[in-house]
LUMPAKE-676427 format. One record per residue: x, z, y of N, C-alpha, C, CB in turn; residue in one letter; residue number from 1. Coordinates in steps of 0.02 Angstrom, whole numbers, plus 50000, padded with zeros to 5 digits. Glycine has a CB too. Layout:
<miros>
   n.px   n.pz   n.py  ca.px  ca.pz  ca.py   c.px   c.pz   c.py  cb.px  cb.pz  cb.py  nuba  dolo
      X      Z      Y      X      Z      Y      X      Z      Y      X      Z      Y     A   NUM
...
</miros>
This chain:
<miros>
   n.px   n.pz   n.py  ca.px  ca.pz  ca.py   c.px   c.pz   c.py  cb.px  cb.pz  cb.py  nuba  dolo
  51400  50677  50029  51413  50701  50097  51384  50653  50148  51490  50710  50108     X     1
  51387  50667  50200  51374  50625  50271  51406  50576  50280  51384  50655  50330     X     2
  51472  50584  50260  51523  50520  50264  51498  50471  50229  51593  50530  50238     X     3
  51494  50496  50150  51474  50444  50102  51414  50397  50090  51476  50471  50057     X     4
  51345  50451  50135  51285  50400  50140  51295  50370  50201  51211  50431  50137     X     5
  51327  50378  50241  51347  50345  50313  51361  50264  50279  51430  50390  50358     X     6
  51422  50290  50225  51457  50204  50223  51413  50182  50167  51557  50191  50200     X     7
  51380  50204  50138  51312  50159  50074  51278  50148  50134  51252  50212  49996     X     8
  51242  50146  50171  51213  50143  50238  51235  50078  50249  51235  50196  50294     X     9
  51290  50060  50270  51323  50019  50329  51301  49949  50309  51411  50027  50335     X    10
  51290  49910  50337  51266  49835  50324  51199  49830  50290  51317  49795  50279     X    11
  51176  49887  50280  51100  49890  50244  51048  49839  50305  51065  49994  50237     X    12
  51055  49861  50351  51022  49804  50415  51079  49785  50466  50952  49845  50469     X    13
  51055  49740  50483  51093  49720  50540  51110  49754  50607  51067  49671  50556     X    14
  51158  49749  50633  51167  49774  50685  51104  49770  50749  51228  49745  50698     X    15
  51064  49812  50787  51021  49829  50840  51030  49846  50891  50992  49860  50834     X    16
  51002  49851  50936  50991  49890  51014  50965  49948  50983  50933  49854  51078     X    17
  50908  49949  50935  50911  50043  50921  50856  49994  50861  50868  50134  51004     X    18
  50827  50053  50827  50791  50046  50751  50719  50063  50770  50822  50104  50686     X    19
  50697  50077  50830  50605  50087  50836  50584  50029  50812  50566  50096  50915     X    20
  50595  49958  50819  50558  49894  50782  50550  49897  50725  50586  49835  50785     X    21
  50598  49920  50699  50614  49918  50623  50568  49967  50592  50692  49938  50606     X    22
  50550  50034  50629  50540  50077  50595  50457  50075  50589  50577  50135  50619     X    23
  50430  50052  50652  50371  50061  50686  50345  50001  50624  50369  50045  50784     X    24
  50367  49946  50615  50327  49894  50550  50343  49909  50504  50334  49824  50541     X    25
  50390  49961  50476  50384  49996  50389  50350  50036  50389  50442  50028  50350     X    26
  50300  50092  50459  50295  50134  50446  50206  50101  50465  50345  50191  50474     X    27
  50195  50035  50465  50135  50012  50495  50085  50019  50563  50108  50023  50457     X    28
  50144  50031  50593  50090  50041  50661  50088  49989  50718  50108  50107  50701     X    29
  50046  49988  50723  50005  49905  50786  50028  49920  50837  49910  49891  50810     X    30
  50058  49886  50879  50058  49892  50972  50055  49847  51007  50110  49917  51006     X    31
  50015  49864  51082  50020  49807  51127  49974  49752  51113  50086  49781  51127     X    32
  50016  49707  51105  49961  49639  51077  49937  49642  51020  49988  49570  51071     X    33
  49966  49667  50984  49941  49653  50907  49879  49685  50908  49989  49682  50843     X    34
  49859  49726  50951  49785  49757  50931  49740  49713  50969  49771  49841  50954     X    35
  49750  49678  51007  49701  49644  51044  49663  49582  50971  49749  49600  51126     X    36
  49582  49601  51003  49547  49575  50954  49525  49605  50919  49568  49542  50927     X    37
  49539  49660  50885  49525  49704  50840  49497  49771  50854  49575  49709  50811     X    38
  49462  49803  50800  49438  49855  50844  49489  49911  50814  49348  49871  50838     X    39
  49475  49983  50849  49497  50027  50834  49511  50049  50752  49464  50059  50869     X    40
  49472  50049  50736  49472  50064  50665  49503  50031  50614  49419  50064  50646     X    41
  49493  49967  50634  49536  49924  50591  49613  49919  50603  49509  49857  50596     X    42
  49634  49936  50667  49696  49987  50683  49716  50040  50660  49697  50007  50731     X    43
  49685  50063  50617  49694  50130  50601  49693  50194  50643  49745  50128  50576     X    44
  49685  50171  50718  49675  50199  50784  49649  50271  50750  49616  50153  50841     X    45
  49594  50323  50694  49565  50350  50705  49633  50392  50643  49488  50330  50710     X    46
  49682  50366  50616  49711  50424  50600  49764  50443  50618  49714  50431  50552     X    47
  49794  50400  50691  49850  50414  50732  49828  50452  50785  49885  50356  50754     X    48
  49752  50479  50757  49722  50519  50845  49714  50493  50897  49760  50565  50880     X    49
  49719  50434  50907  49703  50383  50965  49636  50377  50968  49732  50314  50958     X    50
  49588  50416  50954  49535  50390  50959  49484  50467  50935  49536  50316  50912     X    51
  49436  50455  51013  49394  50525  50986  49319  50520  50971  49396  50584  51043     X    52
  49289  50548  50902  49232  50530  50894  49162  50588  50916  49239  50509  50825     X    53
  49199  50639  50990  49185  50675  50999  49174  50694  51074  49213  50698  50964     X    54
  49201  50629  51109  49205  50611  51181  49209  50573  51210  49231  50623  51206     X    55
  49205  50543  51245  49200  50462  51290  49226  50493  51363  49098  50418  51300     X    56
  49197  50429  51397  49168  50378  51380  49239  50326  51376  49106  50361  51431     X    57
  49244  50275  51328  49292  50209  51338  49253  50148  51294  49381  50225  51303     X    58
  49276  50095  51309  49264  50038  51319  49274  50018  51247  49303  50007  51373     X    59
  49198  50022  51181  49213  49987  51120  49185  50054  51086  49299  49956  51104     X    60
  49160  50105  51136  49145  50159  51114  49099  50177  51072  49138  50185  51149     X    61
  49052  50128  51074  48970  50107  51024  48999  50076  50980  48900  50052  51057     X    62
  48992  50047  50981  49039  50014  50926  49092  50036  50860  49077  49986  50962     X    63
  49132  50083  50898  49166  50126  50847  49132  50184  50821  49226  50149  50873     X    64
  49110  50210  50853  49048  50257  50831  49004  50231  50775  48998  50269  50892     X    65
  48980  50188  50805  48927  50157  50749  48955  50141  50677  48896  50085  50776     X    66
  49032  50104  50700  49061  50073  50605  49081  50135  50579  49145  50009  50592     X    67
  49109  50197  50628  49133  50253  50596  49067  50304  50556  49175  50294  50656     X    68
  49014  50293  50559  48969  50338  50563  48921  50308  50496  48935  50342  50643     X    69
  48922  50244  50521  48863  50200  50488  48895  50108  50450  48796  50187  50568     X    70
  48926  50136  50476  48962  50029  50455  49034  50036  50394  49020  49973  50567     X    71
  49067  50008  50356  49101  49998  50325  49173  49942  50350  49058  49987  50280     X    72
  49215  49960  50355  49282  49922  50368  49319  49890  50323  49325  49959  50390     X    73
  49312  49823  50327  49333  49769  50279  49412  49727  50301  49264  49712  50278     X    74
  49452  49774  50342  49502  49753  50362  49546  49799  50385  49490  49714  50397     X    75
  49608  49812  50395  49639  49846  50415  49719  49835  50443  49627  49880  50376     X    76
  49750  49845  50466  49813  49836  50473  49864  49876  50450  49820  49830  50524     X    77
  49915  49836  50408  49939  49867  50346  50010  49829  50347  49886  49854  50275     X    78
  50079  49854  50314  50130  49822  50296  50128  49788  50233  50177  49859  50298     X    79
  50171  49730  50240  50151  49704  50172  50234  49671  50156  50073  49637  50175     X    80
  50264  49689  50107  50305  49653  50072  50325  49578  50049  50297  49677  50037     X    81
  50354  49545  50059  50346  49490  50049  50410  49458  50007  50331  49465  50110     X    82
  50409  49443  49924  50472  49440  49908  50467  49360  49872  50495  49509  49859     X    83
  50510  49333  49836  50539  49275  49814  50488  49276  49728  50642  49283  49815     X    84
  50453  49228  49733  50409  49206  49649  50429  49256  49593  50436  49117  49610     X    85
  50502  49223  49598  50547  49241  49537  50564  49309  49548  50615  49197  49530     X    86
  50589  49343  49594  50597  49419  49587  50564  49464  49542  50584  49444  49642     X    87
  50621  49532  49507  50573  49569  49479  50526  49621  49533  50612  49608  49426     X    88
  50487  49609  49514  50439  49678  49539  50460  49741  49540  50383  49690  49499     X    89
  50476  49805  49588  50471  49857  49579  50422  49882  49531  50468  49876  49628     X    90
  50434  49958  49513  50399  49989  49455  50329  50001  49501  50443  50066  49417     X    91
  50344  50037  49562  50285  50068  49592  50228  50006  49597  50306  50103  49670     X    92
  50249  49938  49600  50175  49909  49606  50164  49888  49539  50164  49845  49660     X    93
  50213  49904  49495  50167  49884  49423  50122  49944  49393  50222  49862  49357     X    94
  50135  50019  49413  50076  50070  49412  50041  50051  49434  50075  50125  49433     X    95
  50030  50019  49500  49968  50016  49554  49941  49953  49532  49987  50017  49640     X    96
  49956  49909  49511  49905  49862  49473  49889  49876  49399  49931  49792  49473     X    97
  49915  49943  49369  49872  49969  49301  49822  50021  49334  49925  50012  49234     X    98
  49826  50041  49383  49777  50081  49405  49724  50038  49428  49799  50126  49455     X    99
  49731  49977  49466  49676  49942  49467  49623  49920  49439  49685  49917  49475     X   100
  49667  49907  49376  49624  49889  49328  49605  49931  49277  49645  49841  49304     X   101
  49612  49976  49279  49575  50046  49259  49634  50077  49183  49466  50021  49226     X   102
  49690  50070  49179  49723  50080  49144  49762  50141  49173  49748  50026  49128     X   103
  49743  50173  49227  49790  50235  49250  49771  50296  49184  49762  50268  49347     X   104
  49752  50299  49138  49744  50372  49091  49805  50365  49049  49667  50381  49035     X   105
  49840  50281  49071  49932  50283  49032  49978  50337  49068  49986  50195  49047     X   106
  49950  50366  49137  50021  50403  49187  49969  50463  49198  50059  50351  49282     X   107
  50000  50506  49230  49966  50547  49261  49896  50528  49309  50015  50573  49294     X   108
  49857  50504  49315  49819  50480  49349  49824  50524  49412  49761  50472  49317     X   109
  49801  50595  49425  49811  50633  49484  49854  50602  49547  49842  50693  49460     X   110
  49891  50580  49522  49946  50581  49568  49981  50504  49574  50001  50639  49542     X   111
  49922  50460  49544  49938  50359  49559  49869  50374  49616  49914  50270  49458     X   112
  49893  50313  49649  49856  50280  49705  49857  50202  49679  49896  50293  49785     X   113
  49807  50169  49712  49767  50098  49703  49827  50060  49729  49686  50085  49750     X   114
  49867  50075  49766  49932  50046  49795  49998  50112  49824  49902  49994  49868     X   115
  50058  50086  49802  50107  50119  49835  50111  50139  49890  50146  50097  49834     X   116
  50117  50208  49885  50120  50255  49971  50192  50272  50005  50084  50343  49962     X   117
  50217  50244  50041  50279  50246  50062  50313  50243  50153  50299  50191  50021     X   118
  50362  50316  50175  50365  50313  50222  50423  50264  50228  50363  50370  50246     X   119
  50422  50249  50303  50467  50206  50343  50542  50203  50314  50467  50234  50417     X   120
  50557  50278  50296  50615  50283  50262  50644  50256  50170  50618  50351  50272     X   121
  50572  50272  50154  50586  50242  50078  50589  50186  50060  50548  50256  50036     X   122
  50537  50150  50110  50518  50071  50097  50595  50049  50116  50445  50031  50155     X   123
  50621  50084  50173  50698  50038  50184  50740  50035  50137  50745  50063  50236     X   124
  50735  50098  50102  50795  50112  50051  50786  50068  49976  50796  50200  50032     X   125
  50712  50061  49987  50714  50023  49927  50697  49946  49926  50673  50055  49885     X   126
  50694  49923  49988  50680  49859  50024  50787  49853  50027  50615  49872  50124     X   127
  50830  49902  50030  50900  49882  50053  50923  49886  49975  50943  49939  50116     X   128
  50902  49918  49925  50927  49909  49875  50893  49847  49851  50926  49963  49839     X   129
  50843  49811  49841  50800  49743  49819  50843  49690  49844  50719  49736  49852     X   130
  50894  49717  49899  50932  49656  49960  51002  49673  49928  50926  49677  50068     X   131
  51013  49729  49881  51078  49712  49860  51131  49724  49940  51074  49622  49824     X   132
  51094  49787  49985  51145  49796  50019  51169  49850  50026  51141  49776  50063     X   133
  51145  49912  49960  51170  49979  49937  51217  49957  49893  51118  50029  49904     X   134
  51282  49998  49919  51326  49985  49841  51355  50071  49812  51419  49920  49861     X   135
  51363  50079  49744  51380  50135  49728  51467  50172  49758  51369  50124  49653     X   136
  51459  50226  49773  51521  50234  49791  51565  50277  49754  51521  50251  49848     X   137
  51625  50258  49727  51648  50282  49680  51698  50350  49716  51682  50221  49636     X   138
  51706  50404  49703  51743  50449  49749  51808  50461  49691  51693  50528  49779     X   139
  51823  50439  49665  51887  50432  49615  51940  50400  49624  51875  50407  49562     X   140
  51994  50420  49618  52076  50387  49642  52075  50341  49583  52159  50449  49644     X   141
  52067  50339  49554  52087  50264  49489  52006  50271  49444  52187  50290  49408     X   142
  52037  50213  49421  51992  50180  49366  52000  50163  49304  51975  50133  49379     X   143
  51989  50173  49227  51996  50158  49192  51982  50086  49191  51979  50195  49164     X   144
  52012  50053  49122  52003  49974  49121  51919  49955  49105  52059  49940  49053     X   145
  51889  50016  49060  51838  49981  49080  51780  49998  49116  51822  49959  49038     X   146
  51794  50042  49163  51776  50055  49210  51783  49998  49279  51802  50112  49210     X   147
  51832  50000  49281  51847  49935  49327  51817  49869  49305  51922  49921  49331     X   148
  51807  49859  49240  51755  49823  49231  51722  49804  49243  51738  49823  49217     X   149
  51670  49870  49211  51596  49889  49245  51579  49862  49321  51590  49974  49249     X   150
  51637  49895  49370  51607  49888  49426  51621  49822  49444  51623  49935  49472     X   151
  51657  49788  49417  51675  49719  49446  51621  49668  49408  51762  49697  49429     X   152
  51578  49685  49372  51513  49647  49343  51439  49661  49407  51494  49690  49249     X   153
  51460  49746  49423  51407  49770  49460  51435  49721  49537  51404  49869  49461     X   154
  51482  49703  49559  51490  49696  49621  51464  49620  49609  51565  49715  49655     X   155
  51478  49567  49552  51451  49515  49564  51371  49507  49562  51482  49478  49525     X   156
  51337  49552  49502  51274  49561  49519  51247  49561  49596  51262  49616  49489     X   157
  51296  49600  49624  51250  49624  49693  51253  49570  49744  51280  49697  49733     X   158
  51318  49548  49741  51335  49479  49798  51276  49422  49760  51445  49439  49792     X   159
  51264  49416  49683  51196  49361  49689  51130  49389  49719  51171  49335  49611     X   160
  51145  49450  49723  51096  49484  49748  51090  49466  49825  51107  49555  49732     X   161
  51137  49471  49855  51143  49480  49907  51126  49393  49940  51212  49520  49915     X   162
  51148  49339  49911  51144  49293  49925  51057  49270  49906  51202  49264  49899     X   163
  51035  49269  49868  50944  49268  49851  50920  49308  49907  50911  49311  49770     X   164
  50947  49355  49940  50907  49413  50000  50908  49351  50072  50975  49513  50023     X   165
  50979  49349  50066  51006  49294  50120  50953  49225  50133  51087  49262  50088     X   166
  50949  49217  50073  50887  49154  50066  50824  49162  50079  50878  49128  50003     X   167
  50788  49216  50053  50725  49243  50053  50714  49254  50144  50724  49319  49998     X   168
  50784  49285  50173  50763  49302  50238  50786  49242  50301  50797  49377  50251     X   169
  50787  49173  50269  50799  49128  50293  50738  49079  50310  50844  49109  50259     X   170
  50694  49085  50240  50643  49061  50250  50600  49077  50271  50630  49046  50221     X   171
  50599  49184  50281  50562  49211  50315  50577  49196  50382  50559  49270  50300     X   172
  50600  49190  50405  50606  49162  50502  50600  49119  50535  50650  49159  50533     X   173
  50559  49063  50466  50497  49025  50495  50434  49062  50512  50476  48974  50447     X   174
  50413  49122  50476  50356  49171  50485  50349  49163  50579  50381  49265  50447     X   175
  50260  49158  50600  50290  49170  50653  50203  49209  50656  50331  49100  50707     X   176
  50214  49256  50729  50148  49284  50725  50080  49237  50725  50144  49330  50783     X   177
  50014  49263  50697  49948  49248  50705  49942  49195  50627  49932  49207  50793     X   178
  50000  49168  50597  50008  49139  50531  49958  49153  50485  50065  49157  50502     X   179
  49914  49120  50461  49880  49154  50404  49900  49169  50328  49830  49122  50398     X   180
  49889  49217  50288  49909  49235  50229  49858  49221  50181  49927  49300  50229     X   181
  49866  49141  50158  49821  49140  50119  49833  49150  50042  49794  49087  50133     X   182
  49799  49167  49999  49801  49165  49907  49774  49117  49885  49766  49219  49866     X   183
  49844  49080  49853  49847  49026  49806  49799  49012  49747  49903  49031  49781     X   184
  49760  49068  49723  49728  49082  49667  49655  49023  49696  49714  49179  49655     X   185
  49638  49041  49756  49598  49022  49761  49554  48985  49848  49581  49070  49725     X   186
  49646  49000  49867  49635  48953  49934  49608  48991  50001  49577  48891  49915     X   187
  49597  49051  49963  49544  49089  50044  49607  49132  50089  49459  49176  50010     X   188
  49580  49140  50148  49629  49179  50176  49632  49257  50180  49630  49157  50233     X   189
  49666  49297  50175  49667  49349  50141  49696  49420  50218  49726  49328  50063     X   190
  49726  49380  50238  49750  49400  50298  49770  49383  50365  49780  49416  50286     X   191
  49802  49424  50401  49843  49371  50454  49918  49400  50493  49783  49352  50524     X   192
  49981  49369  50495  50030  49401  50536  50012  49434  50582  50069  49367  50560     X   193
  50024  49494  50593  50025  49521  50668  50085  49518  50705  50008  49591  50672     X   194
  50145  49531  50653  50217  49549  50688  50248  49528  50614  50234  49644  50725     X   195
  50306  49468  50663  50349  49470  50613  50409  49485  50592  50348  49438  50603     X   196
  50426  49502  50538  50493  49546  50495  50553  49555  50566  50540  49482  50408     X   197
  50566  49616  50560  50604  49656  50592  50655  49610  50579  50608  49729  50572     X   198
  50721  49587  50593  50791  49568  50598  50807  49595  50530  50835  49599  50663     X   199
  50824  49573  50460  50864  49616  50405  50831  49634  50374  50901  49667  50417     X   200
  50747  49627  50369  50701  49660  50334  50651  49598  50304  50666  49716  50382     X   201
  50589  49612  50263  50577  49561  50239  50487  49611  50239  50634  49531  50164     X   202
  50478  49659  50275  50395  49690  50307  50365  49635  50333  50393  49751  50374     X   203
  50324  49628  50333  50269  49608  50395  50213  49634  50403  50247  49548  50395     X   204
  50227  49636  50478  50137  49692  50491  50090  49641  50490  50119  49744  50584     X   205
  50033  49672  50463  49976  49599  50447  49889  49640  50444  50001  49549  50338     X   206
  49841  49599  50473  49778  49630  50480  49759  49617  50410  49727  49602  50538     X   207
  49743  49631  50341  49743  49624  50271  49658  49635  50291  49795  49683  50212     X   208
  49640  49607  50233  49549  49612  50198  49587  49663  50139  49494  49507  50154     X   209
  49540  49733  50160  49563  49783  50092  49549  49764  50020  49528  49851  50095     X   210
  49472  49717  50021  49453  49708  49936  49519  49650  49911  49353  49663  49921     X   211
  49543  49651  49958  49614  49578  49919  49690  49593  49921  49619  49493  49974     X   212
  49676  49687  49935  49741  49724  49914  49720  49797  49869  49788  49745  49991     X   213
  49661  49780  49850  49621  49833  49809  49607  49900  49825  49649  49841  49755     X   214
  49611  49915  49885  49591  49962  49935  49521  49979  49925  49601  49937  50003     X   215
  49477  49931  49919  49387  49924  49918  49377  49864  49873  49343  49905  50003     X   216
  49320  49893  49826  49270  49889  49772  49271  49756  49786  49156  49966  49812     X   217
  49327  49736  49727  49309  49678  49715  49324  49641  49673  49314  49653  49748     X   218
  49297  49555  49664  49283  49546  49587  49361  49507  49590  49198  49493  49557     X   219
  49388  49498  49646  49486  49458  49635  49524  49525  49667  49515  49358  49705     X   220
  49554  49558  49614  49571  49624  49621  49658  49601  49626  49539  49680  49552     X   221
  49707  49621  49688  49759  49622  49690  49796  49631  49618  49766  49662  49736     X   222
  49849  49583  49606  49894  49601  49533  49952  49588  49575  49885  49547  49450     X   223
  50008  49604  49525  50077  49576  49552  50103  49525  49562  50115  49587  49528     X   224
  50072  49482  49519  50104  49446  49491  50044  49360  49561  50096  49465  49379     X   225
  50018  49393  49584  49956  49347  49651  50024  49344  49679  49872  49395  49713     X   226
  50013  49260  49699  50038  49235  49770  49996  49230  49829  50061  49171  49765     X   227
  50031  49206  49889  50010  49195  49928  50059  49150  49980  49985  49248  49939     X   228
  50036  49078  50023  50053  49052  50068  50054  49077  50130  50031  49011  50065     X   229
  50088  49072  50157  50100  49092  50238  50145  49038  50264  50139  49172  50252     X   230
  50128  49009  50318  50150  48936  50327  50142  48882  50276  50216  48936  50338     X   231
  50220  48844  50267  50187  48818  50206  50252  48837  50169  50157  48733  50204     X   232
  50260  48907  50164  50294  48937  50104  50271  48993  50054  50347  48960  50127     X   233
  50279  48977  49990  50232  49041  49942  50284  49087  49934  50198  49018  49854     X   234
  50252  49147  49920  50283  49215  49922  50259  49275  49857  50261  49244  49999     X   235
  50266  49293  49834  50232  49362  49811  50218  49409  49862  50274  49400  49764     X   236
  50182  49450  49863  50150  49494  49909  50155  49558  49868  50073  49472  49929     X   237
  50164  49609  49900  50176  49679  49893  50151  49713  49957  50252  49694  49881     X   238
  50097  49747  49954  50061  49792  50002  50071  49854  49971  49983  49776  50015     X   239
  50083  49911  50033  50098  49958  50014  50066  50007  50091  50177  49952  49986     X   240
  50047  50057  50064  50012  50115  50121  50050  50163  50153  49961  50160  50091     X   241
  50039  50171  50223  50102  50190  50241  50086  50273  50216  50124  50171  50330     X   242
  50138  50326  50243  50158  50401  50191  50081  50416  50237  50261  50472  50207     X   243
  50075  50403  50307  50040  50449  50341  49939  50437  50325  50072  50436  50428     X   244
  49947  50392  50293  49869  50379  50292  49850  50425  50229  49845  50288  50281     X   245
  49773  50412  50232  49734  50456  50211  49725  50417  50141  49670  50472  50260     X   246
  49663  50438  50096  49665  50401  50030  49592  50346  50066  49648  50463  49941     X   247
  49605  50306  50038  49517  50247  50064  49487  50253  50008  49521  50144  50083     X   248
  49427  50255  50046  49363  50261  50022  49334  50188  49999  49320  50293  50079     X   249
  49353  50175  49932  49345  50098  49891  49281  50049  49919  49327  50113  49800     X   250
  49234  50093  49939  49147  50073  49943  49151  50055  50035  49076  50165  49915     X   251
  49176  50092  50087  49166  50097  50153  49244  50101  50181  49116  50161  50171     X   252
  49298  50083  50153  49371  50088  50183  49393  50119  50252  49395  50022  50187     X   253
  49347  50177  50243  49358  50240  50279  49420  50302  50262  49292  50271  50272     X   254
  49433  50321  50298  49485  50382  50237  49426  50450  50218  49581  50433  50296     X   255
  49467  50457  50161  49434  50535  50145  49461  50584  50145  49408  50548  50093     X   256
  49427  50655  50157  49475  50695  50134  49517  50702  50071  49453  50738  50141     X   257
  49556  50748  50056  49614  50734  49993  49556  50794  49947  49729  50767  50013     X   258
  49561  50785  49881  49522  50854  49840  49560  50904  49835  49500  50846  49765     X   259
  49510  50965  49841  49544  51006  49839  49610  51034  49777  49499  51037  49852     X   260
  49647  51047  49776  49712  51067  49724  49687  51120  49691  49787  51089  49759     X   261
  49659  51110  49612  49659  51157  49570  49729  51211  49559  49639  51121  49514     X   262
  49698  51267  49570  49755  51307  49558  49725  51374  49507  49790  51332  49637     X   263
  49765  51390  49435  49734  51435  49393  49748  51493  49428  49754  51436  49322     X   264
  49686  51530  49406  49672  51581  49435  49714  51649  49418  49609  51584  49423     X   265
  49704  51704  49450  49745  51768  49451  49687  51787  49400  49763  51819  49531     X   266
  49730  51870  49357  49670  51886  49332  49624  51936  49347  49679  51892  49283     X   267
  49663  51956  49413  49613  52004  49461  49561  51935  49483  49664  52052  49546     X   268
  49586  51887  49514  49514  51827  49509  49466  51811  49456  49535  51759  49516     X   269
  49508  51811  49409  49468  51801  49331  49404  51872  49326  49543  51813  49250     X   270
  49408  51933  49345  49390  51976  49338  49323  51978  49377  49436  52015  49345     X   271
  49348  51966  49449  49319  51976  49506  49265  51911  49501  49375  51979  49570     X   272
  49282  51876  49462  49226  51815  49462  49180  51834  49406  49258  51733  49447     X   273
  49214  51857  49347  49144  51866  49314  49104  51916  49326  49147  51869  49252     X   274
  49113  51966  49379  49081  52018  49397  49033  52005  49438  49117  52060  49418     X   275
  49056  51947  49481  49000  51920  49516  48941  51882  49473  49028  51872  49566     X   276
</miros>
């Protein structure tokens, strides 16, 4: 009911003035300052419709034309996850680093992406369960003994849970914008803060190099298991695409269209085709 996801809800984030901050960096979108410097495209400017490749005149207009038409985009602005060494990994980025490496014919392939696609709403729910601040709600007047058990093993799980989140988002609030995100593997910088973690959350919006979240065609291909420094604290990294973008184009990190959806045919179609 409404009641019941109301109170699994409650303490999932912290108390706000309202949730647009929150929502606007899970759901990856740039504003204000954070775009300054950057061009349109690498904003993603051209699939929020902010941007027309069909009219002018504005200021950066050659320019975007030209990378949209003729140039390739080696950067983008993107949410990125940021969790504790030791944490387990969600499932969704351990598909997306077998798809990288060319092992997607283990799942459905159709339907994996090079990285996890996730709206504003999912990433929370499963960014609030990783924080151990969903708890199950039991709608039952009593409990068996070992039932009561059970849940009294699950409630200490969650409070260590809850205390590792506590920590993780302690050290995140040294994060501060323009920070670079560099990889430990090999020292280069990989990205940069744009905006940092919402109050209760552990996102950061960040201008990413796509070949170093496996977006576009390279020879140090994102895994799970890559760190990365930001300040001088290491992190695991989890990039993930927000619901509304398009699929990228590995070679020119453009979007493409989606293919078309095979659908079997009628057998008045079956008919009508071989007649042709």
């Amino acid at each position: 009911s409404n009641a019941d996801f109301a109170e699994m809800m409650e303490g999932a984030f912290p108390a706000a003035q309202g949730n647009y901050e929150v929502m606007r960096r899970l759901a990856g979108v740039a504003e204000g300052s954070e775009l300054q410097g950057k061009t349109a495209l690498e904003c993603n400017q051209e699939w929020l419709n902010a941007v027309s490749f069909s009219k002018g005149c504005y200021l950066g207009q050659e320019l975007t034309a030209r990378t949209m038409h003729t140039g390739a985009i080696r950067k983008r602005v993107m949410p990125v996850m940021l969790v504790e060494k030791e944490w387990e990994i969600p499932t969704s980025w351990t598909m997306a680093q077998q798809v990288q490496e060319g092992r997607d014919d283990m799942f459905a392939a159709e339907i994996l992406k090079s990285l996890p696609q996730f709206s504003a709403a999912s990433i929370g729910g499963l960014m609030a369960m990783m924080m151990g601040a969903l708890e199950n709600i039991d709608a039952s007047s009593s409990l068996d003994a070992d039932e009561a058990a059970e849940q009294t093993e699950e409630a200490a799980k969650r409070e260590k849970v809850q205390k590792q989140a506590e920590l993780l988002l302690e050290k995140m609030s040294g994060i501060e914008r323009g920070d670079k995100i560099v990889d430990t593997q090999d020292d280069k910088t990989i990205g940069q803060v744009l905006s940092t973690p919402a109050p209760g959350t552990n996102v950061v919006l960040a201008q990413m190099r796509l070949d170093r979240v496996g977006l576009t065609t390279t020879k140090t291909p994102w895994k799970k298991t890559n760190k990365v420094r930001v300040g001088d604290t290491e992190y695991r990294y989890l990039p993930y695409t927000p619901i509304w973008w398009p699929i990228v184009d590995s070679e020119t990190g453009k979007g493409r269209p989606p293919e078309p959806i095979k659908t079997e045919e009628s057998p008045e179609e079956k008919v009508a085709n071989e007649e042709a």
